[in-house]
DRENPA-3360 file (N, C-alpha, C; in nm, 2 decimals, always signed):
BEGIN
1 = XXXXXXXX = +0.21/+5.40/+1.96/+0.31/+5.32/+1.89/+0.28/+5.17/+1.93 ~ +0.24/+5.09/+1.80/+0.22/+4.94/+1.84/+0.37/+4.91/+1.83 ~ +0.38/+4.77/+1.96/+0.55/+4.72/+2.06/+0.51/+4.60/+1.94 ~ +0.65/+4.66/+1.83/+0.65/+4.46/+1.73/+0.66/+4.36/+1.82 ~ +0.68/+4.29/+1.92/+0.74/+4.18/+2.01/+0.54/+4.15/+2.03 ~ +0.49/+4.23/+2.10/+0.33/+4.19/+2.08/+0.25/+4.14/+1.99 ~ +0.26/+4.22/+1.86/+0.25/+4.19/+1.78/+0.24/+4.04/+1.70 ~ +0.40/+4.02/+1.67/+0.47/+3.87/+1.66/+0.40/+3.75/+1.77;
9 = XXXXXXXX = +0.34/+3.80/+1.85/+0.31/+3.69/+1.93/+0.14/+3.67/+1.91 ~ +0.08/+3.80/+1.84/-0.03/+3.75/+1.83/-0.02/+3.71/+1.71 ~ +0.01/+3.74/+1.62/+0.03/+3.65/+1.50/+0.09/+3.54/+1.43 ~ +0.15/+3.48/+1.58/+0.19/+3.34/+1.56/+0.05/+3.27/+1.59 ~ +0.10/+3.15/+1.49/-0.02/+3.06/+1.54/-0.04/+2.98/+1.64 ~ -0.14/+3.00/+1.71/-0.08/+2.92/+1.87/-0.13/+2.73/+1.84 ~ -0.07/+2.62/+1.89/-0.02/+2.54/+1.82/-0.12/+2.47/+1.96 ~ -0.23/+2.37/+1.93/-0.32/+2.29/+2.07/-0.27/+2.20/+2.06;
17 = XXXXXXXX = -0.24/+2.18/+2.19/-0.18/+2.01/+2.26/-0.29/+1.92/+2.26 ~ -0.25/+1.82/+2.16/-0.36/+1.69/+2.21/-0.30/+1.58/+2.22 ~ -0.32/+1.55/+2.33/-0.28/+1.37/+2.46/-0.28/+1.28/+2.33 ~ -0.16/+1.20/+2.31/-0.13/+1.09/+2.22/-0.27/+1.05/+2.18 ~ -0.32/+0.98/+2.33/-0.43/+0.87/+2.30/-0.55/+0.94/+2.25 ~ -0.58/+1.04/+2.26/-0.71/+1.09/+2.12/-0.66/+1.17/+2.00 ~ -0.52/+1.06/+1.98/-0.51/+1.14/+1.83/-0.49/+1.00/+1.79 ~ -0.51/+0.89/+1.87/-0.50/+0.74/+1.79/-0.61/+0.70/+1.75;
25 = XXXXXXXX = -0.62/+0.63/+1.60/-0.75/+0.56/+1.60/-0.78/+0.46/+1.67 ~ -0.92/+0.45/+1.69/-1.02/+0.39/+1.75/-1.01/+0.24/+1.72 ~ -1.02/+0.18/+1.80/-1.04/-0.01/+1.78/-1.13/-0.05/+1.68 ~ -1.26/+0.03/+1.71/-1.38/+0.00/+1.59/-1.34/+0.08/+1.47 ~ -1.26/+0.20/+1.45/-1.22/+0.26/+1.34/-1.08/+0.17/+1.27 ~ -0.98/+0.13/+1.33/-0.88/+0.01/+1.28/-0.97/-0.12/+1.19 ~ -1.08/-0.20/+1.28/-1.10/-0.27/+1.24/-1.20/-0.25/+1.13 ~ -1.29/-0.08/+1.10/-1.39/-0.09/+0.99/-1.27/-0.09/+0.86;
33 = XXXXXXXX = -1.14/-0.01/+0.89/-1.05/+0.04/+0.79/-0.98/-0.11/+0.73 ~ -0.98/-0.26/+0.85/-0.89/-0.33/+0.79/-1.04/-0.39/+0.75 ~ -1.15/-0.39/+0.69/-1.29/-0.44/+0.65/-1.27/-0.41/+0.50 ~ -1.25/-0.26/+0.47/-1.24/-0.18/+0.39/-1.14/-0.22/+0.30 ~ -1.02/-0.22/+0.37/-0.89/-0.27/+0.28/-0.90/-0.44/+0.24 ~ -0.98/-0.53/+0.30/-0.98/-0.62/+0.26/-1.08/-0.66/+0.13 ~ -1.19/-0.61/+0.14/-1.28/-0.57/+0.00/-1.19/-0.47/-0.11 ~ -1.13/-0.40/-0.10/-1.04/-0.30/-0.15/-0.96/-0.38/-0.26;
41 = XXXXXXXX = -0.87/-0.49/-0.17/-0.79/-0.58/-0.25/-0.84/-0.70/-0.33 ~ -1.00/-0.72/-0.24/-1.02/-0.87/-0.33/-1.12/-0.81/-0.47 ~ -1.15/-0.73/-0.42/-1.27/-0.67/-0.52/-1.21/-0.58/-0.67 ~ -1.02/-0.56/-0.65/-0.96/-0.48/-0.73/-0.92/-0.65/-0.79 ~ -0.84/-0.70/-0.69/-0.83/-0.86/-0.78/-0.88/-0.89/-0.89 ~ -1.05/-0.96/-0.84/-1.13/-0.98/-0.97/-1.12/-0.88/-1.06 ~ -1.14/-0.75/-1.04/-1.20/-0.71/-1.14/-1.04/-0.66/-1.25 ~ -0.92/-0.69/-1.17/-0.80/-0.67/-1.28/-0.80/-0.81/-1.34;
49 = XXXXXXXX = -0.84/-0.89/-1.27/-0.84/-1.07/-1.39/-0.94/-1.06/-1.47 ~ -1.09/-0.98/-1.43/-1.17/-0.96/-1.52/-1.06/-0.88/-1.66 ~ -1.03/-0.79/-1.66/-1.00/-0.68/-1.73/-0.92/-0.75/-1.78 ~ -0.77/-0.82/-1.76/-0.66/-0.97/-1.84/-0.74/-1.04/-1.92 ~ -0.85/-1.09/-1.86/-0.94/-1.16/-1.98/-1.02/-1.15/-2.10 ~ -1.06/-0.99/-2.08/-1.05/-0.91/-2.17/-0.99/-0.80/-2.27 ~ -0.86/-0.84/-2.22/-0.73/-0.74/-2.29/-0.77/-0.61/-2.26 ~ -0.78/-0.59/-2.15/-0.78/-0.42/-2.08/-0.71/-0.43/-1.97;
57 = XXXXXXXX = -0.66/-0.33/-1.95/-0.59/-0.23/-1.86/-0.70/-0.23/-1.73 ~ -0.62/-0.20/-1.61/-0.68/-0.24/-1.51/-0.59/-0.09/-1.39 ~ -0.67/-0.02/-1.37/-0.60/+0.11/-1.30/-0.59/+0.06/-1.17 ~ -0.49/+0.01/-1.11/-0.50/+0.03/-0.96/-0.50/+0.09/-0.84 ~ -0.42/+0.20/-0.89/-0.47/+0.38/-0.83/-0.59/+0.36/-0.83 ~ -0.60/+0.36/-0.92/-0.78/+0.46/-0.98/-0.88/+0.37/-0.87 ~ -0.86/+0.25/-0.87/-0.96/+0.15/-0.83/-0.91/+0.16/-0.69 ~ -0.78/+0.18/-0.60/-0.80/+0.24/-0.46/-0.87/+0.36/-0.42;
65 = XXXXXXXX = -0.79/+0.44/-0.50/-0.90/+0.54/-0.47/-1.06/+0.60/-0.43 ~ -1.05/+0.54/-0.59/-1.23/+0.53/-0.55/-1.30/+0.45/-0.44 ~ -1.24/+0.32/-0.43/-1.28/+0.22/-0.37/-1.35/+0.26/-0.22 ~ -1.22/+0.38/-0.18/-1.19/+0.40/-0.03/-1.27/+0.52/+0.01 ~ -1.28/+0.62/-0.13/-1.39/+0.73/-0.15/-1.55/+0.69/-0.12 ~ -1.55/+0.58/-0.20/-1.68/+0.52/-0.19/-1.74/+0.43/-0.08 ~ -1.65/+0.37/+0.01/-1.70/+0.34/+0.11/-1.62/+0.36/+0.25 ~ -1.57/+0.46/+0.26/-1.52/+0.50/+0.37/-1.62/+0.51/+0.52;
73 = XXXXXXXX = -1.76/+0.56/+0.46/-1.87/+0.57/+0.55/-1.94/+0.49/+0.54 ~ -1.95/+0.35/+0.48/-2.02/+0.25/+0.49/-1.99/+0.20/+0.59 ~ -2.10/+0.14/+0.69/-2.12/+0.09/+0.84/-2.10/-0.06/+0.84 ~ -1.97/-0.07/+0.92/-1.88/-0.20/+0.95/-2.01/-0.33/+0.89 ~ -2.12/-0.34/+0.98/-2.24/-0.41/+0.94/-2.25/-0.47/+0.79 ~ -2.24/-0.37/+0.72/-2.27/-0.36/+0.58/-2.18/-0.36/+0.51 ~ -2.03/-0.38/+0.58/-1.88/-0.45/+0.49/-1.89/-0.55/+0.52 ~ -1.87/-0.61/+0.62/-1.92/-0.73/+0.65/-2.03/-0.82/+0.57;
81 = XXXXXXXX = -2.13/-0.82/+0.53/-2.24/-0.88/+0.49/-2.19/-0.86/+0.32 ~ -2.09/-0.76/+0.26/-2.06/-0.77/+0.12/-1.94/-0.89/+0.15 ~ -1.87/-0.89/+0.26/-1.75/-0.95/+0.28/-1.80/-1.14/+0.27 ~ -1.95/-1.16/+0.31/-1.98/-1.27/+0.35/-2.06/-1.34/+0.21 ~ -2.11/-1.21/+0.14/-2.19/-1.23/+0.04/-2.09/-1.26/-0.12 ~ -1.98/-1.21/-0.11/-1.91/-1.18/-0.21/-1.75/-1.26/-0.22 ~ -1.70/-1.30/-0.09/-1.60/-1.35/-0.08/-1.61/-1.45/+0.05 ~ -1.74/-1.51/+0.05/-1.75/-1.64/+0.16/-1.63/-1.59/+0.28;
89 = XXXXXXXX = -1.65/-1.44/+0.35/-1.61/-1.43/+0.46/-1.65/-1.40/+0.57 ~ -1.73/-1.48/+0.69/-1.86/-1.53/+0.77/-1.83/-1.43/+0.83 ~ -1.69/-1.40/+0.93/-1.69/-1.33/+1.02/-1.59/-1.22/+1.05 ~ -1.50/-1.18/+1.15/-1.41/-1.06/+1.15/-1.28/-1.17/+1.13 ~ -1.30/-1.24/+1.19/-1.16/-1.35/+1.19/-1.10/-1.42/+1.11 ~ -1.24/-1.44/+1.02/-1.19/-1.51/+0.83/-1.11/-1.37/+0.78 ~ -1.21/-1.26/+0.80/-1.14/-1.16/+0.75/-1.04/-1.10/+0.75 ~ -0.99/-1.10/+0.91/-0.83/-1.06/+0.95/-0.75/-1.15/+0.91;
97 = XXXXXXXX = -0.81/-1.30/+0.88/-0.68/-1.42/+0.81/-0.68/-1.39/+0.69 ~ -0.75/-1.32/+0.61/-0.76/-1.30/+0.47/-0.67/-1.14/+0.45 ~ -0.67/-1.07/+0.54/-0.60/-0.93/+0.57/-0.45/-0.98/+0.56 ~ -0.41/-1.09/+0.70/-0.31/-1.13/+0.71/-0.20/-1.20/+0.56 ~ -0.34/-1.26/+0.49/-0.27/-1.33/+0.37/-0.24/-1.22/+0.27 ~ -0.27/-1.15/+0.27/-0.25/-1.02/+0.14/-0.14/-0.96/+0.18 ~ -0.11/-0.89/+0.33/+0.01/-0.87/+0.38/+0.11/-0.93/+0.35 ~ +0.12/-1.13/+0.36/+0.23/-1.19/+0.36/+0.23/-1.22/+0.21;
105 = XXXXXXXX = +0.14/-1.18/+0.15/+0.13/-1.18/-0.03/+0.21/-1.06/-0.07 ~ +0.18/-0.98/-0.05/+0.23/-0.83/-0.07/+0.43/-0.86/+0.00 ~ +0.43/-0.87/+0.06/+0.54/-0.91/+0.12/+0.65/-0.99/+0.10 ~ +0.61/-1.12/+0.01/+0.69/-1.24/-0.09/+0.69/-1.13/-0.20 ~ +0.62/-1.07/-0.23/+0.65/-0.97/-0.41/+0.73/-0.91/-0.38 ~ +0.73/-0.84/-0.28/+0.82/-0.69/-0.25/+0.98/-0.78/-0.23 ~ +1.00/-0.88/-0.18/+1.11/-0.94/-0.14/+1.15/-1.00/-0.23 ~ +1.03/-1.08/-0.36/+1.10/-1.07/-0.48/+1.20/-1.00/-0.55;
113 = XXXXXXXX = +1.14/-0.89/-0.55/+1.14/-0.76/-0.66/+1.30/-0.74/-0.58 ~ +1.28/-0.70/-0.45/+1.44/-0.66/-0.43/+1.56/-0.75/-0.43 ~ +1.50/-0.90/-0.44/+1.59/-1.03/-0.48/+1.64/-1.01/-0.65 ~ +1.53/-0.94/-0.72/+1.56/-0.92/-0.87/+1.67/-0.82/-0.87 ~ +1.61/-0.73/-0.81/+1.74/-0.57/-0.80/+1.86/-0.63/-0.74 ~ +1.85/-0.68/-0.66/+1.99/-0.77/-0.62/+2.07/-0.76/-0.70 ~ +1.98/-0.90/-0.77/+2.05/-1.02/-0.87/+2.09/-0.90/-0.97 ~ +2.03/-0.82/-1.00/+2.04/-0.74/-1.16/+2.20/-0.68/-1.11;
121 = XXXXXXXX = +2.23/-0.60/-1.01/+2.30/-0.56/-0.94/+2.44/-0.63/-0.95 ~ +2.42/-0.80/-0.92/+2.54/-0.84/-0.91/+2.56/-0.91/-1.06 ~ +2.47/-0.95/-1.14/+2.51/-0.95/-1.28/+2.58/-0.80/-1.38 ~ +2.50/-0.73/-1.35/+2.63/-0.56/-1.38/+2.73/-0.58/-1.36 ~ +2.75/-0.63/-1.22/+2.89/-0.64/-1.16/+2.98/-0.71/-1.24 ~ +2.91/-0.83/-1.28/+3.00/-0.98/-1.31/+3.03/-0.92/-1.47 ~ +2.89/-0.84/-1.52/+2.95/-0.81/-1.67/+3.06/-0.73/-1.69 ~ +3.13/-0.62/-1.56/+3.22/-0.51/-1.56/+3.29/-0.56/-1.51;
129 = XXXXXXXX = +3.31/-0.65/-1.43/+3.41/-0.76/-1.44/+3.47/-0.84/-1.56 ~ +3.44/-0.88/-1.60/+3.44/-0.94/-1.72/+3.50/-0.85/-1.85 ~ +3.45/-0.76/-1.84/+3.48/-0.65/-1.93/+3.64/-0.62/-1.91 ~ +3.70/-0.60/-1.73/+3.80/-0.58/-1.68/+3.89/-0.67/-1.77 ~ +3.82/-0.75/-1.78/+4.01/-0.88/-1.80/+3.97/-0.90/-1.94 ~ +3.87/-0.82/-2.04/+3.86/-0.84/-2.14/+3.98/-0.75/-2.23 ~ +4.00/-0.63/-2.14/+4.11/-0.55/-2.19/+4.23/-0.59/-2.17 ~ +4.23/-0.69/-2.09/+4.36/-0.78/-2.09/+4.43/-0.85/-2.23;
137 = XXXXX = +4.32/-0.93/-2.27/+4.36/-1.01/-2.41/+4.40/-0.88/-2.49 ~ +4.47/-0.98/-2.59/+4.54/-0.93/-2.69/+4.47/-1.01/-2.83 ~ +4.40/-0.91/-2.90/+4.36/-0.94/-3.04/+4.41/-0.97/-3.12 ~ +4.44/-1.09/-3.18/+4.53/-1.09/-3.29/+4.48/-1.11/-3.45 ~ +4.52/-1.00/-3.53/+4.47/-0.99/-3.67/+4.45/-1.09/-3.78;
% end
């Protein structure tokens, strides 16, 4: 007679411990990835102003995705040299200032956008307000 308690234990799945620090990425892996994302954004840019100029649609999913598919394994060396060739960016330090600006770009829109939802928010308000003391008056025929 197989003991279920044995059983249950071999058929759980046993679960490996790995030390924080080799489940963090790598310094050279952070910075091929912020290489990546910087080509990512300047290279989706143009080619969505290309596509405005032409009255087309410009997928920006589509164009991360691939983007990141396509050069995930391209060697830091050889982002760099598109980086220097294609967007006058010499070194890793133009390119973390140019990372840094997209961030603080990305970041005035987003703070927009919730300044809009705000505003939209307290104009609802002011119209249901308004509405309140509109059932006040009295219509006269």
């Amino acid at each position: 007679m197989v003991n279920a308690r044995k059983v249950s234990k071999t058929v759980r799945k046993i679960e490996k411990h790995i030390p924080a620090l080799e489940r963090v990425t790598t310094y050279q892996e952070k910075v091929h990835l912020m290489v990546i994302e910087v080509l990512r954004e300047e290279s989706g840019r143009e080619l969505a102003a290309a596509a405005r100029f032409n009255g087309q649609e410009f997928d920006w999913e589509k164009h991360n995705y691939q983007f990141r598919k396509d050069y995930v394994n391209t060697p830091l060396k050889e982002l760099v040299n598109y980086a220097r060739k294609l967007y006058g960016l010499n070194n890793l330090d133009e390119i973390r200032d140019r990372r840094a600006a997209h961030k603080a770009a990305r970041s005035k829109r987003i703070e927009g956008l919730n300044s809009l939802n705000g505003n939209f928010d307290d104009v609802a308000d002011e119209d249901f307000e308004s509405d309140e003391y509109d059932e006040d008056l009295e219509i006269e025929d």
